[in-house]
VEXDREN-2710 file (C-alpha; in Angstrom, 1 decimal):
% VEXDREN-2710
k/r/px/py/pz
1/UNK/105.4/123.7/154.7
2/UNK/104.3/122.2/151.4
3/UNK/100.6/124.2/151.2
4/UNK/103.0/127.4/152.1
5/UNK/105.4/126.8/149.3
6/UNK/102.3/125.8/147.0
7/UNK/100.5/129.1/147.9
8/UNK/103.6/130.9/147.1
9/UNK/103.7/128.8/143.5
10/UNK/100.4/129.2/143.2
11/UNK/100.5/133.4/142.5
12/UNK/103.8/132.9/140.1
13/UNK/101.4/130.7/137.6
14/UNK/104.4/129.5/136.0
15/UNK/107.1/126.7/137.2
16/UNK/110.0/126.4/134.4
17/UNK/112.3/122.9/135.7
18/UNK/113.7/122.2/132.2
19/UNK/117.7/121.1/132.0
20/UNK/118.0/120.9/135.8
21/UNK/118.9/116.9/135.5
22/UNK/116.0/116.3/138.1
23/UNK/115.3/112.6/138.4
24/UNK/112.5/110.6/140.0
25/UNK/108.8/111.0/139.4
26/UNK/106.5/114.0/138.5
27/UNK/105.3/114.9/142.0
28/UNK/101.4/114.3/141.9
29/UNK/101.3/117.5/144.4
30/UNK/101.8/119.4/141.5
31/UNK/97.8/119.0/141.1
32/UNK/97.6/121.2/144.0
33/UNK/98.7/124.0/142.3
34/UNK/95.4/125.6/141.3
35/UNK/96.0/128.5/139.2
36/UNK/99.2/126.8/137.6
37/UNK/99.2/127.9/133.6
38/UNK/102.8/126.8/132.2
39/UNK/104.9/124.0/133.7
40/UNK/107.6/122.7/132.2
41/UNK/109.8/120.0/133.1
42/UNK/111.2/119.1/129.6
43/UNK/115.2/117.6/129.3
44/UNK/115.4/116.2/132.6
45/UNK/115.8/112.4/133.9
46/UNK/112.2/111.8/135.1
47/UNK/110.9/108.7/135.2
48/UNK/107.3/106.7/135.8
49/UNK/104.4/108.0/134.8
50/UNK/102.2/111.0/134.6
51/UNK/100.4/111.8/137.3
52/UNK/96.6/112.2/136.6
53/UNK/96.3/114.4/139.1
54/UNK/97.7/117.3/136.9
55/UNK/94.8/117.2/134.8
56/UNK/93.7/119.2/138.1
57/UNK/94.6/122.1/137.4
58/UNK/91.9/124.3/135.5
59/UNK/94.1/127.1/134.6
60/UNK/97.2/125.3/132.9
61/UNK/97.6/126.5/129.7
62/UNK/101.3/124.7/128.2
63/UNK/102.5/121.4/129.9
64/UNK/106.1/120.1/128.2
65/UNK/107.0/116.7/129.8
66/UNK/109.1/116.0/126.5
67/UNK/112.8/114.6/126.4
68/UNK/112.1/112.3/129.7
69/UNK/111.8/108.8/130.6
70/UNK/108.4/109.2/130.9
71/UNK/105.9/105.7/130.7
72/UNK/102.6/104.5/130.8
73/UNK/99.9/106.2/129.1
74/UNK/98.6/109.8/128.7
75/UNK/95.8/110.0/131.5
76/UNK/92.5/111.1/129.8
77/UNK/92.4/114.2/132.5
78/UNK/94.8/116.1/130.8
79/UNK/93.0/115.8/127.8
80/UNK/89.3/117.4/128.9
81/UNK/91.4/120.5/130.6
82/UNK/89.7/123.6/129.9
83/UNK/92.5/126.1/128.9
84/UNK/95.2/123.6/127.6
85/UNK/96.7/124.8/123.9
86/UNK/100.2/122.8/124.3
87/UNK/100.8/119.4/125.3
88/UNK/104.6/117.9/124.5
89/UNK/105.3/114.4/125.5
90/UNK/108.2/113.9/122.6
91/UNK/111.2/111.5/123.4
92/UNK/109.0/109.2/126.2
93/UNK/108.6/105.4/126.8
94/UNK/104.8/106.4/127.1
95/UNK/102.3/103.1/125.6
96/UNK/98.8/103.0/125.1
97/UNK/95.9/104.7/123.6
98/UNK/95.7/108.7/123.3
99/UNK/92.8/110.2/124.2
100/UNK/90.9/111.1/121.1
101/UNK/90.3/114.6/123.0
102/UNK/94.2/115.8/122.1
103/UNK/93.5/116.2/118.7
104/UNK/91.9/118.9/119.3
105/UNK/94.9/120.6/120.2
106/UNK/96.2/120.2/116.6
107/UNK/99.6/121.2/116.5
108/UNK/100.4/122.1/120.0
109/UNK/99.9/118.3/120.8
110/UNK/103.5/116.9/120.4
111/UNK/104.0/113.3/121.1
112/UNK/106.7/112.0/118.1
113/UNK/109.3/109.2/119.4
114/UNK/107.0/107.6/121.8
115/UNK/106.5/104.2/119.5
116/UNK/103.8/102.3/121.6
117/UNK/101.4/105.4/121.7
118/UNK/98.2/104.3/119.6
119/UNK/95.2/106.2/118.7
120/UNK/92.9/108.0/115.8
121/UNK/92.5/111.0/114.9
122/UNK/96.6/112.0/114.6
123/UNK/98.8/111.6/111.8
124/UNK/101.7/109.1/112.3
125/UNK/99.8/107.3/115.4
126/UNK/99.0/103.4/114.3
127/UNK/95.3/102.2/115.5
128/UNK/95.1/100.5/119.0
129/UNK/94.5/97.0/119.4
130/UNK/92.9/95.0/122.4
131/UNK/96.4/94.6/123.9
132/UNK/97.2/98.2/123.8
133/UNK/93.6/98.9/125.7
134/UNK/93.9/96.0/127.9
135/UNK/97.0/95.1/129.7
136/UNK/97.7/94.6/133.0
137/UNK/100.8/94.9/132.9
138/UNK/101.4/98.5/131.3
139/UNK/101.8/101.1/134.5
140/UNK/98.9/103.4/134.8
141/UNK/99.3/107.2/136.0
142/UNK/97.5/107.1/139.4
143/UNK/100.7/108.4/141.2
144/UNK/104.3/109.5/139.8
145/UNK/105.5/106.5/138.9
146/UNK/104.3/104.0/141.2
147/UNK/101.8/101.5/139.8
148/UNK/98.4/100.9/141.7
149/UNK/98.5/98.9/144.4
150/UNK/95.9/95.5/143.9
151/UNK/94.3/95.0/147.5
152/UNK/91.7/92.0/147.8
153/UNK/88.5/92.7/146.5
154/UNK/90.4/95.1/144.1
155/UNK/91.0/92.8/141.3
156/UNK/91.6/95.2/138.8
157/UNK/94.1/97.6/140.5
158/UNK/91.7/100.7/141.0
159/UNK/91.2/100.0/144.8
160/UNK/93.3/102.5/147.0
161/UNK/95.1/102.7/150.6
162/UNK/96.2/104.8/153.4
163/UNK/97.7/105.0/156.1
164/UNK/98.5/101.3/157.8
165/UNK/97.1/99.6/155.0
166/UNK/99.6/100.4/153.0
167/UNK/102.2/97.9/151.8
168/UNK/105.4/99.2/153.5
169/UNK/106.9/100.0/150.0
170/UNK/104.6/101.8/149.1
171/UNK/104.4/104.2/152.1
172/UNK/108.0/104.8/151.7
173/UNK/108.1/105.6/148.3
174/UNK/105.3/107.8/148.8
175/UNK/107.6/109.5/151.4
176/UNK/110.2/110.1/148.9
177/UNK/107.7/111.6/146.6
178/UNK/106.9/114.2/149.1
179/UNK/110.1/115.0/150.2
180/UNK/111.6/115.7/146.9
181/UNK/108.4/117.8/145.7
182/UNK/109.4/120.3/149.1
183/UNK/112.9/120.2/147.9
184/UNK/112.0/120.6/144.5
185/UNK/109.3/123.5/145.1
186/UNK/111.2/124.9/148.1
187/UNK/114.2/125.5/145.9
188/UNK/112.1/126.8/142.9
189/UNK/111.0/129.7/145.4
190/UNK/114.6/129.9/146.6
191/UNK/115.3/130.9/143.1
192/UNK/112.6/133.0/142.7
193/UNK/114.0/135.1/145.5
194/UNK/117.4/134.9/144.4
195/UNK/116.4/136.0/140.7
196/UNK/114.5/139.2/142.3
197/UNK/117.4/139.9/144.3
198/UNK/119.6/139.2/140.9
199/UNK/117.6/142.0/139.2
200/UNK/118.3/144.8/141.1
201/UNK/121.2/144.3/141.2
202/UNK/121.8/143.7/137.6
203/UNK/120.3/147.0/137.4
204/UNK/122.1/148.6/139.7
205/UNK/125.1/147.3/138.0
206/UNK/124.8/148.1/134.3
207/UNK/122.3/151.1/134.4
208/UNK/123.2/153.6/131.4
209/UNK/126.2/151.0/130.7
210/UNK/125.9/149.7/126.6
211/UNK/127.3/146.7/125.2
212/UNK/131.1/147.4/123.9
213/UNK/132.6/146.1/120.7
214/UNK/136.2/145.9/120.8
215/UNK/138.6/145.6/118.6
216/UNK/136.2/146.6/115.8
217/UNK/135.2/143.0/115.9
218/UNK/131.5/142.1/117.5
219/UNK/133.0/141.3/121.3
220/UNK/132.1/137.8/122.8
221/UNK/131.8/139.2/126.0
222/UNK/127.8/139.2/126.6
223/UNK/126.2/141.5/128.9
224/UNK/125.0/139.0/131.3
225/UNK/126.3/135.7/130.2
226/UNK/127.6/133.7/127.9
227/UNK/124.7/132.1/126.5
228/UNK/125.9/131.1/123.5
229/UNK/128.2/128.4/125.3
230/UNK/124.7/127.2/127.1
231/UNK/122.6/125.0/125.2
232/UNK/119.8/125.4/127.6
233/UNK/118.2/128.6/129.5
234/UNK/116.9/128.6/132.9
235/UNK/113.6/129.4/134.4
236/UNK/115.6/132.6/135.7
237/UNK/116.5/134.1/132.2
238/UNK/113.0/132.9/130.8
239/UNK/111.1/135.5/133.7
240/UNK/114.0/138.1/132.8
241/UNK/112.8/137.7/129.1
242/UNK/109.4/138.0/130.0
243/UNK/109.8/141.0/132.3
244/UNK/112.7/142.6/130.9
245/UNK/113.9/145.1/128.1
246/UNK/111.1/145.6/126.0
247/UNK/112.0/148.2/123.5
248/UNK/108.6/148.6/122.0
249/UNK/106.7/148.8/125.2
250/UNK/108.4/151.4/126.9
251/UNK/108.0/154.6/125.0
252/UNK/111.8/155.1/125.0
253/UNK/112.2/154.7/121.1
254/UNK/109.9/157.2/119.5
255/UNK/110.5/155.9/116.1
256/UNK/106.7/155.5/115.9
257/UNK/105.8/152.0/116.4
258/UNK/102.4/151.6/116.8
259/UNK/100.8/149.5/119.5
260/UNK/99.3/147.0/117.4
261/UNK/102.4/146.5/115.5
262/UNK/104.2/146.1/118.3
263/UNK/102.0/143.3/120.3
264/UNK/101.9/141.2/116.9
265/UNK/105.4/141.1/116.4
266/UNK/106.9/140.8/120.1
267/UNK/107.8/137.3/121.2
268/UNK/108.7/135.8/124.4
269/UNK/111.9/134.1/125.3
270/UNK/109.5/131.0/125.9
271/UNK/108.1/131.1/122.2
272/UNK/111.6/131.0/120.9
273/UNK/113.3/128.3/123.3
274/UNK/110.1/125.9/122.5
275/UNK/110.2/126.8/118.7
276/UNK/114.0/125.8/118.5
277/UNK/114.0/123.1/121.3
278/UNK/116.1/125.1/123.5
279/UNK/118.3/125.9/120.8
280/UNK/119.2/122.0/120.2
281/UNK/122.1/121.7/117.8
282/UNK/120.0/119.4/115.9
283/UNK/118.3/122.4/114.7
284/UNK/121.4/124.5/114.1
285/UNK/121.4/125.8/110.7
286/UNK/124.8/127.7/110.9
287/UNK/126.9/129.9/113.1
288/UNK/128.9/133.2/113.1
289/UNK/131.9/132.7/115.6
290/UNK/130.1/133.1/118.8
291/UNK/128.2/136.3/118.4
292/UNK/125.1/134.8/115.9
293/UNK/123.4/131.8/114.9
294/UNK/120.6/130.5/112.5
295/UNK/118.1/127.9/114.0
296/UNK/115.1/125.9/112.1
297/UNK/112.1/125.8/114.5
298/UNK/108.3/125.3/114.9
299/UNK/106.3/127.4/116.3
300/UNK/103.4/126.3/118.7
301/UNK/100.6/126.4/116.0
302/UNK/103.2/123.9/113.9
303/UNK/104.2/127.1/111.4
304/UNK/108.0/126.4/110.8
305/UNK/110.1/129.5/111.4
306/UNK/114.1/130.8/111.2
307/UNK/115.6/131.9/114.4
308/UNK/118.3/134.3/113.8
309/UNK/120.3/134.3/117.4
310/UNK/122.5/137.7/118.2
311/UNK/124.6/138.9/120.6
312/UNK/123.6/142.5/121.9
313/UNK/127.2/143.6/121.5
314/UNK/126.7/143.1/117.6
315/UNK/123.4/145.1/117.2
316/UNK/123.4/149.0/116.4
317/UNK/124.3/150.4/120.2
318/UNK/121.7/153.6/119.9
319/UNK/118.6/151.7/121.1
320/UNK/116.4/154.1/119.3
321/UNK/118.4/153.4/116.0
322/UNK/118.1/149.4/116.5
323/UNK/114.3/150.1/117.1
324/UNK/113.9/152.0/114.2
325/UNK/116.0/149.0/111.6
326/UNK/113.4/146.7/113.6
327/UNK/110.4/148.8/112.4
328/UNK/111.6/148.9/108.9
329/UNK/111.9/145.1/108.9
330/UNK/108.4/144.7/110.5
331/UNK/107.0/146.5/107.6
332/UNK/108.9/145.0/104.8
333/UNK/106.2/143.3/103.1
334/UNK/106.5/141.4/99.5
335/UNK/105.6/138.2/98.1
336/UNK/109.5/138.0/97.2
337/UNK/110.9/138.8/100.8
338/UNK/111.2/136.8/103.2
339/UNK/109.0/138.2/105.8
340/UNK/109.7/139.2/109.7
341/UNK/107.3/137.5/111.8
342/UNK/108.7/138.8/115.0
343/UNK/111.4/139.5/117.5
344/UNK/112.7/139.8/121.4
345/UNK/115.5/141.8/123.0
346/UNK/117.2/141.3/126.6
347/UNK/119.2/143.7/127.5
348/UNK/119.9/141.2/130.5
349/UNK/120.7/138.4/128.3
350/UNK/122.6/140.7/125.9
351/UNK/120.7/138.8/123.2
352/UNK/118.4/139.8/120.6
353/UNK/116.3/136.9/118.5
354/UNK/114.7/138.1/115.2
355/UNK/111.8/135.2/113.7
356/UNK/111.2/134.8/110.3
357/UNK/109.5/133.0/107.9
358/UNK/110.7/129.7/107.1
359/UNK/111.6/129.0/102.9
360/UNK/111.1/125.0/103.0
361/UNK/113.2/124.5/99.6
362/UNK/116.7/125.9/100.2
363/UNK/118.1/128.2/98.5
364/UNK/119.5/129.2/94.3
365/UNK/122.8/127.7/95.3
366/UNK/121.7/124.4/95.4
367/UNK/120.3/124.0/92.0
368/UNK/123.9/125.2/90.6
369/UNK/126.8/123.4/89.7
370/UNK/124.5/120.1/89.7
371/UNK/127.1/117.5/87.8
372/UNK/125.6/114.6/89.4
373/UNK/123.0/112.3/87.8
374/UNK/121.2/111.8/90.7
375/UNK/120.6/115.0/91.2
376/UNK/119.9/115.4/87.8
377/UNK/117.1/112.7/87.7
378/UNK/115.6/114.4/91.3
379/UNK/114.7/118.2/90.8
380/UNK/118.0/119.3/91.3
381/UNK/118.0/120.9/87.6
382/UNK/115.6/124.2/87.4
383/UNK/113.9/123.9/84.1
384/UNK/113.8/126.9/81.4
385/UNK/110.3/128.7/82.9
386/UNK/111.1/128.0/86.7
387/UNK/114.9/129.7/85.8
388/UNK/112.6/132.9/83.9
389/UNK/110.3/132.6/86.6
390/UNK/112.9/133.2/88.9
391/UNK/114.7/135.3/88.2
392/UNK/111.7/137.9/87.6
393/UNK/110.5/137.4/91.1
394/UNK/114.0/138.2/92.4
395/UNK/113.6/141.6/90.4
396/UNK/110.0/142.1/92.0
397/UNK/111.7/141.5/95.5
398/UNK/115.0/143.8/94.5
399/UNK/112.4/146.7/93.0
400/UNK/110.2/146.4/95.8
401/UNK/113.2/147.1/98.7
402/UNK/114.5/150.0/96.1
403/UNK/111.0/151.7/95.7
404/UNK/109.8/154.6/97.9
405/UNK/106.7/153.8/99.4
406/UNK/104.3/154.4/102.2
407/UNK/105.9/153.9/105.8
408/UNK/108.6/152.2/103.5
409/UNK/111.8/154.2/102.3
410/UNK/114.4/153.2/99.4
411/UNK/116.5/150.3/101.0
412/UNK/119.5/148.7/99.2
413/UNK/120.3/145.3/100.5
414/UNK/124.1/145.4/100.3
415/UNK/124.4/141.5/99.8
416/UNK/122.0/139.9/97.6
417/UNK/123.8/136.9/96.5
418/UNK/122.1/132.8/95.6
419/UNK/122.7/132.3/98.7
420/UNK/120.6/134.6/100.0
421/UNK/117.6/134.1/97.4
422/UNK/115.0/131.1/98.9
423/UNK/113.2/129.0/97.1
424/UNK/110.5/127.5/98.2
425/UNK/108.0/124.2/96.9
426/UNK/106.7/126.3/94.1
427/UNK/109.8/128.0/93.3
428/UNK/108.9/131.5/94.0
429/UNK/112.1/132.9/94.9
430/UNK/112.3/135.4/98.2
431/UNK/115.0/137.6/99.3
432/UNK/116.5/137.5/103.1
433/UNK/118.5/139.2/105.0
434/UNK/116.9/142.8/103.3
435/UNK/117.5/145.2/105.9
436/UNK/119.9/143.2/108.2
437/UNK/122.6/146.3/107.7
438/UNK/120.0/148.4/109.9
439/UNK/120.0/146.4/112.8
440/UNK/123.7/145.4/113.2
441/UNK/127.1/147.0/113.6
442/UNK/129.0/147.5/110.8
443/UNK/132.3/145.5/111.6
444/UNK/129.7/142.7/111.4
445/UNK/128.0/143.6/107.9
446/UNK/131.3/144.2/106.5
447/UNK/132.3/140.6/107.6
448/UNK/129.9/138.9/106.0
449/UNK/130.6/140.8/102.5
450/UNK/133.8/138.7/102.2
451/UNK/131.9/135.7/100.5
452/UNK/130.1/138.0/98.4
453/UNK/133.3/139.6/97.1
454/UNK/135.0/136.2/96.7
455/UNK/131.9/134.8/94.4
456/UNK/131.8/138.3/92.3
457/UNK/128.9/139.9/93.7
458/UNK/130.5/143.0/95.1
459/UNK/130.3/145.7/92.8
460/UNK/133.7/146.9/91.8
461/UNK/133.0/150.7/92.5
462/UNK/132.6/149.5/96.3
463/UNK/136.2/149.2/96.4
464/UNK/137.2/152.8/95.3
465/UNK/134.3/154.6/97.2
466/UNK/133.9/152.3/100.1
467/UNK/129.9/152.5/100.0
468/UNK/126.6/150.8/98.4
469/UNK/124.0/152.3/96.1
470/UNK/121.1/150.8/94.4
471/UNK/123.4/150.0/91.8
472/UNK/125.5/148.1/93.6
473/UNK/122.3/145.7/93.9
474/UNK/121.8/145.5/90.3
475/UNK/125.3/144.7/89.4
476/UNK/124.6/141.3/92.5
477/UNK/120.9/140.6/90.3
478/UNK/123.2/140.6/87.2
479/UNK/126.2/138.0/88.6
480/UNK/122.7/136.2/90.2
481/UNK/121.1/135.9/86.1
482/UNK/124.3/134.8/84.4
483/UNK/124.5/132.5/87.4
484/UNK/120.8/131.1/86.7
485/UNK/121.8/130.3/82.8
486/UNK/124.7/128.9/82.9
487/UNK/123.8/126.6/86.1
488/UNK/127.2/127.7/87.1
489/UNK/128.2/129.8/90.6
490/UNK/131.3/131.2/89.0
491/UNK/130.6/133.0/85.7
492/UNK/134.2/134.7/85.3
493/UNK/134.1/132.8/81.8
494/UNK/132.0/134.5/79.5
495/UNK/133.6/134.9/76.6
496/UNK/131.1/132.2/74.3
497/UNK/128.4/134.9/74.9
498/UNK/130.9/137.9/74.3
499/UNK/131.3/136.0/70.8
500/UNK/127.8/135.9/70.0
501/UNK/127.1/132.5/71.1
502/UNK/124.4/132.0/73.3
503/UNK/124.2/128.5/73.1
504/UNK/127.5/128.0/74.6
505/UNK/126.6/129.9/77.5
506/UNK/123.3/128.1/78.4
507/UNK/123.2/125.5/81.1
508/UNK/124.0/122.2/79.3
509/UNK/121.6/120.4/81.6
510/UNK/118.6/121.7/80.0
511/UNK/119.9/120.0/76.3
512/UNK/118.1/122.6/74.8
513/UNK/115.3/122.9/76.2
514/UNK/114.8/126.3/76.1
515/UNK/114.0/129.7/74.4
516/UNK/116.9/131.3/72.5
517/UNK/114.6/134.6/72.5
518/UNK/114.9/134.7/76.0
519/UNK/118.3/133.7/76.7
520/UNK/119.7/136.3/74.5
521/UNK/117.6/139.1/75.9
522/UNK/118.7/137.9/79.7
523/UNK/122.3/137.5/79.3
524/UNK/122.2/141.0/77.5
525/UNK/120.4/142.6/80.4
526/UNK/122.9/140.7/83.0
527/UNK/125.6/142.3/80.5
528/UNK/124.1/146.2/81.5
529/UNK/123.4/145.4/85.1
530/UNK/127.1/144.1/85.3
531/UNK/128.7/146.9/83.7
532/UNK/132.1/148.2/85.2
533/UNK/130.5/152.2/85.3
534/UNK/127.6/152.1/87.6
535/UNK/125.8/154.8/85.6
536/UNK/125.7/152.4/82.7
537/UNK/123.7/149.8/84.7
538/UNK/119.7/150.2/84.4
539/UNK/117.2/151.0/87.5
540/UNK/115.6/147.7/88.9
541/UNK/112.6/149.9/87.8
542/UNK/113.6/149.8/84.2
543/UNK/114.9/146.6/84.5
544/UNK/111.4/144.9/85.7
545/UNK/109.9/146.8/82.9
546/UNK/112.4/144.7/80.2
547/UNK/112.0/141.6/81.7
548/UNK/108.2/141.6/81.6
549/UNK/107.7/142.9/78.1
550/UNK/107.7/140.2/75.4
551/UNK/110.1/138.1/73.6
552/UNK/110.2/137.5/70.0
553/UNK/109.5/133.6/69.9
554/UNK/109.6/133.6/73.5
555/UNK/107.7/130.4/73.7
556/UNK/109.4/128.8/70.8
557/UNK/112.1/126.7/72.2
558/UNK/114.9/125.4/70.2
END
């Protein structure tokens, strides 16, 4: 029965256990599955150790044992296999020496809360001493959690038995081993059967039948599930990821998306639940009712990433629309915008995950309103050139997104605001969220425009004419540079400037340490781009033009 349920196992090359609240040991007849390439049996209650006999299998590619109660030590097997890119062992008891081979595996080798591992070779591992090498009393992984049996004439534990000559207690544990790896691979093809059943069905079921949004309001009903209530996924919805709705592979957009586009930018429901943990709350950056959520995660190669999580009944509902708002973000490309590294769809899952890059130093809004001396004493006041600095690279970003250029049209943002301007460890600033209005439905975009409005970034024409323009951008850029000099989010009091004096306008926490030149020129250019007639305000073109031409005693600070 096992070798049948193996074989069948064996073709499906992947076995996804995680969140399932399995306990025992790792079954060592997991080594039998040859052509195994992903196993994962993360966030479970395992205990002992790991079986050496999964460094067996010649074909696995991504073993995640993390978020266990794992122990002994890492057997050096695991570290000579051939195809292995991702090893993940976090949140063990695990003790001894790590093969020197795992380094190798540079960022896919994850091993952080496991305090007794020693080795060289790995940032935050301490060096090994005799008693980590040598110690008879540290479990060894010869068999899921069951210490070697010491025979006589076997001194040092690596003698072996079977059948009769085998300590009663360990025959029977070995029994128990074998009967829960049936159970447990007996029910994983159970599953398997039930999931291919599921999908016709499914199919069946909600053929030619879109999302709804009710009420004008993004509905909470998902497609399929919930999911957003789950803090884990199933091996099920991981295979319908994999093999589901694919809307660049199918042909069914015809927006244009070329194949190499396409392959570099899909991810897998896999990449995304192992970037964000399986959407851990720990790595929750903040959350839209139940419909969307923002998650910090990592990436196998260690490149930190923002997972933006949607519901499918919030995205445009004409597939080859959404498709086309995903091309235009694939393409967006500037050293001010935060870029698109990728994205997956399940129409299953009624879902939608778009990846981008990670800005490690927050964003404008926290270097304003900084009252506190501590803050002041730590980075948390911009100085004058990083403020000039900034605030040109946030035109370069705005100018880019307005400018017509190849395979890119004109794009207005609809919602720059500080909050939406990152900073990152060298203070460039980049832009996010550009063309978020062409992906989702616009109950949802007109949601989010109620903070804007509040903080006096909506242009006051939107109001009467109920629509954006490029010029509703550069009235945002102008709130954004008053908002830069005075170190101040609200800037409804402007009336030191309006009197000529510029030095009451100017952050106090730079005591004058900056250039008047400058100041006077940028809070007359927030002035224009702030104007109540929108045909008063300047092109970001024009704009770009005045902020890079010279100063009188620009670099002359009072």
């Amino acid at each position: 029965m096992l070798h049948c349920i193996a074989a069948f196992l064996d073709v499906c090359a992947v076995v996804q256990l995680c969140y399932n609240q399995l306990t025992g040991g790792v079954p060592t007849q997991l080594g039998l599955l040859k052509r195994l390439s992903v196993l994962a049996l993360q966030s479970n209650n395992l205990n002992g150790a790991i079986p050496a006999s999964l460094g067996d299998l010649p074909q696995l590619v991504r073993l995640d044992l993390s978020f266990n109660n794992l122990f002994g030590s890492i057997p050096v097997r695991l570290a000579q296999l051939p195809r292995l890119v991702a090893l993940d062992v976090r949140n063990n008891s695990l003790t001894g020496s790590v093969p020197s081979e795992l380094a190798k595996l540079q960022g896919g080798f994850q091993y952080a809360n496991n305090t007794d591992l020693c080795g060289t070779g790995l940032p935050a591992l301490r060096p090994c001493t005799r008693a980590d090498l040598i110690n008879p009393d540290r479990p060894q992984p010869f068999s899921a959690g069951i210490a070697p049996q010491i025979t006589p004439g076997s001194a040092n534990g690596h003698g072996h038995c079977s059948g009769a000559h085998c300590p009663p207690s360990t025959k029977a544990l070995a029994a128990v081993v074998v009967v829960v790896t049936v159970i447990l691979l007996a029910a994983t093809a159970a599953g398997l059967f039930a999931f291919s059943w599921y999908r016709w069905w499914h199919k069946q079921r909600v053929a030619g039948s879109p999302p709804v949004v009710s009420g004008g309001w993004c509905s909470t009903e998902l497609t399929a599930s919930d999911s957003f209530h789950k803090s884990a996924s199933s091996t099920l919805v991981s295979l319908e990821y994999s093999n589901g709705w694919d809307p660049l592979a199918d042909g069914r957009s015809g927006v244009g998306f070329s194949q190499e586009v396409a392959q570099s930018f899909r991810f897998h429901m896999e990449d995304v639940e192992s970037a964000t943990q399986y959407f851990s709350e720990l790595n929750l950056l903040g959350k839209n009712g139940n419909f969307a959520a923002t998650y910090k995660g990592t990436l196998r190669d260690g490149t930190s990433v923002i997972v933006k999580r949607l519901s499918k009944t919030c995205c445009k509902q004409e597939e080859a629309e959404f498709v086309k708002g995903l091309k235009l973000l694939a393409e967006l490309q500037h050293e001010n915008i935060v870029g698109l590294r990728g994205f997956c769809c399940s129409r299953a899952r009624g879902e939608c995950f778009l990846v981008f890059d990670f800005v490690p130093n927050g964003s404008l809004s926290q270097f304003l309103d900084v009252d506190d001396e501590f803050a002041r004493s730590n980075g948390g006041v911009l100085q004058w050139s990083m403020r000039i600095s900034i605030i040109k690279g946030i035109a370069k970003g705005i100018e880019y997104l307005h400018s017509n250029r190849v395979n890119k049209p004109p794009l207005v943002h609809q919602n720059i605001s500080a909050d939406k301007v990152l900073v990152d460890y060298t203070y460039k600033p980049l832009i996010s969220g550009s063309g978020l209005n062409k992906l989702l439905v616009d109950d949802l975009i007109f949601a989010t425009l109620k903070a804007s409005a509040a903080m006096g970034y909506l242009a006051p024409e939107y109001t009467t004419i109920g629509r954006f323009s490029e010029k509703s951008d550069v009235y945002a850029f102008g709130v954004i540079v008053f908002q830069i000099l005075t170190g101040k989010s609200k800037i409804m009091q402007l009336l030191p400037f309006e009197s000529g004096n510029v030095e009451g306008l100017i952050d106090s926490n730079l005591k004058g340490c900056y250039s008047a030149a400058e100041a006077t020129k940028l809070a007359n250019v927030a002035l224009l781009c702030t104007s109540e007639n929108p045909d008063h305000r300047p092109t970001m073109e024009e704009l770009l033009q005045e902020l890079c031409a010279p100063s009188d005693n620009e670099h002359n600070p009072l």
